[in-house]
C-alpha positions, 0 to 999 in steps of 0.5 A: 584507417583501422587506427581512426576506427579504434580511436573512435570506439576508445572515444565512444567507450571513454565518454560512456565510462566518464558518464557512468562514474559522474553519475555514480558520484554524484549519487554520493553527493549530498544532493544526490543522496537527498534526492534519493531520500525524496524519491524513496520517501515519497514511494513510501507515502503513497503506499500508506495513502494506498493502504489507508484508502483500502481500509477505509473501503473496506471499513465502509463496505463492513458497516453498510453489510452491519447496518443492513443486518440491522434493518433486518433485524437479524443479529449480524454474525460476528466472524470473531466472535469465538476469537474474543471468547465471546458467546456465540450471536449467531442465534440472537434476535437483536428484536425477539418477539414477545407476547403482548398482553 
């Protein structure tokens, strides 16, 4: 009876083995490597896609912060402005008001 239960393990162990290395071969097969590729390849163009959604958000969220400093008509402030060496616009009235004569 042991011998039954051991063959039976040698069995069970053998086929998960034979498994395992047929699925690891074929991982080095031209399919398998071109699936692989498909896979990682498509990862990768839905992060960009990720990435390019967040950006457009936030570019849509800045120009509406722009466009309503604008109908304020109050300079918006340039946060880098002092980056690029340009004078400050912090103080500047887009619409300053002059005397009419």
């Amino acid at each position: 009876m042991k011998r039954l239960l051991w063959l039976g393990v040698g069995i069970a162990v053998g086929a998960v083995v034979v498994r395992k290395l047929a699925r690891t071969a074929h991982s080095y097969t031209p399919s398998g490597i071109a699936s692989s590729l498909s896979e990682s390849a498509g990862g990768f163009v839905e992060s960009v896609r990720t990435f390019v959604e967040d950006v457009r958000e936030g570019m849509a969220e800045r120009e509406q912060q722009i466009q309503a400093a604008f109908a304020e008509g109050v300079a918006f402030d340039d946060q880098f402005a002092d980056l690029r060496g340009d004078p400050s616009v912090g103080d500047v009235e887009i619409f300053p008001q002059e005397d009419v004569r």
